[in-house]
N, C-alpha and C positions, 0 to 999 in steps of 0.2 A: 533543633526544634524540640521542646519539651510538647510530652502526652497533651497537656494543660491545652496548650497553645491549636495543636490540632483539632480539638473538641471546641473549643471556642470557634476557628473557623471554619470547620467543616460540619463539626456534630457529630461526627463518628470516623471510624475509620473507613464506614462504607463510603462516608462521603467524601472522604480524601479520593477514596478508589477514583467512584465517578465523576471528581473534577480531573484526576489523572487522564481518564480516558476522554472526555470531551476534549480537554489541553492534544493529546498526542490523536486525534482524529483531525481537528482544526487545523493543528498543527502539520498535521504532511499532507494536508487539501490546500493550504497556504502556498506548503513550498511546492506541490504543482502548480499552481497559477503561474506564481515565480517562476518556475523553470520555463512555462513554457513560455510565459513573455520574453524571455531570454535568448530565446533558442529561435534558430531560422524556421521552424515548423512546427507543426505540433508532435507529429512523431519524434521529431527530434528533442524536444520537453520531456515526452514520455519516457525515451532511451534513459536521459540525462535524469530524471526522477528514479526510475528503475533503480539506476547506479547507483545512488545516493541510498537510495534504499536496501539495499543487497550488501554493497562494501562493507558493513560493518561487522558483516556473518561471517567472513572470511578470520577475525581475530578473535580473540578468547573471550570472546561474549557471551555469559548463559542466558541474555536476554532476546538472541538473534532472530527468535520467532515472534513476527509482530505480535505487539500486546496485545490487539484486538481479536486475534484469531487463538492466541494462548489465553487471554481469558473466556473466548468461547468454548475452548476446548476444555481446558479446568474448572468451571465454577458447573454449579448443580443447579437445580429448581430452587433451592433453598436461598438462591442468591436470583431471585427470579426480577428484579430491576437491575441491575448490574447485568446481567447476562441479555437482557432486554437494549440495554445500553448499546454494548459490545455489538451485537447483531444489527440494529441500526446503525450504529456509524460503520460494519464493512460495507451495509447498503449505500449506504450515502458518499463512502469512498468507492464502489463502484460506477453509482450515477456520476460521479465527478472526470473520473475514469472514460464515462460513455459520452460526455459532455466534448471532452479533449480527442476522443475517436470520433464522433460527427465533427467537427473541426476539420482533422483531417478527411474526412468524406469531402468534405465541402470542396476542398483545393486542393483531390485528387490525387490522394499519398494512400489512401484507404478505399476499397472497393465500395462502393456506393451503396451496391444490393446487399452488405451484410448488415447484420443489426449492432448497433452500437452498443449496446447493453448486453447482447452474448458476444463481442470482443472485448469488453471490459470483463465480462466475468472470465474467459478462458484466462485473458492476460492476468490478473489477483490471484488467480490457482497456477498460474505459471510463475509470477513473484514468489507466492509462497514454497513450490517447488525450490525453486533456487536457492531460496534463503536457507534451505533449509538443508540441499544438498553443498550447496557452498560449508555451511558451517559443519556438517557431517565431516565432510573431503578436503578442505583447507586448500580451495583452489585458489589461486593465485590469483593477481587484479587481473591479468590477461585472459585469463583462463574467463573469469567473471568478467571480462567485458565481449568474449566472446559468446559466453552465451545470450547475454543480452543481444547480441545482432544476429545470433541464429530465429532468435525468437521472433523478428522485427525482418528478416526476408525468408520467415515460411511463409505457405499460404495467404494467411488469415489475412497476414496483413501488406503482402507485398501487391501492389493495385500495377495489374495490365492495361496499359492505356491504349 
């Protein structure tokens, strides 16, 4: 793709950004619906999005730390839409997050009494964790699917009936 071409449909290359980051937010809000229509529950969506999401950290990726959170972490006031952007879709990937934890509230996989919007936010800071000691440590798929189901029978989320 020639300079030319980008400026035509985006306008800039801020705008390239921002269609990047709406694409890659829509984008893994999709593939959790999907997963978790798939899957016998909703935690089990969750697990199986998780993985999806983390697996990639394990290989020579220098992209492993989700975009959203790498461009909140990188960009300045100077880029004050873009950074506006980025911060809104991890909201809105959390509320989707809290949507799939009341889900399992409902049918008893998920403690009732806790709130669904601070088990989605623990869980995004525990993805991110991950992702991020996976790609540090070059854990292994087992290793990485291990952690994903230590994270899935602590506390927060393991429901005593």
């Amino acid at each position: 793709m020639r300079p030319g071409s980008i400026y035509a449909e985006f306008g800039s290359k801020e705008g390239l950004f921002k269609a990047a980051i709406e694409h890659y937010s829509e984008q893994g809000m999709t593939r959790l619906d999907e997963l978790v229509k798939q899957s016998s529950s909703p935690i089990q969506g969750l697990k199986a999005f998780i993985l999806q999401s983390v697996e990639p950290c394990g290989t020579d990726n220098p992209n492993a730390m989700c975009m959203l959170a790498k461009t909140v972490s990188e960009l300045t006031e100077d880029n004050d839409e873009l950074l506006q952007l980025a911060r809104y879709s991890l909201k809105a990937n959390e509320a989707k997050l809290a949507e799939v934890i009341a889900k399992a509230q409902s049918i008893g996989e998920v403690n009732p009494e806790l709130s669904p919007m601070r088990l989605a936010q623990h869980l995004k800071i525990q993805i991110m964790g991950i992702k991020t000691y996976i790609h540090a440590t070059a854990c292994s798929q087992a290793q990485t699917r291990a952690l994903i189901e230590e994270l899935f029978s602590g506390p927060l989320f393991k429901h005593q009936q």
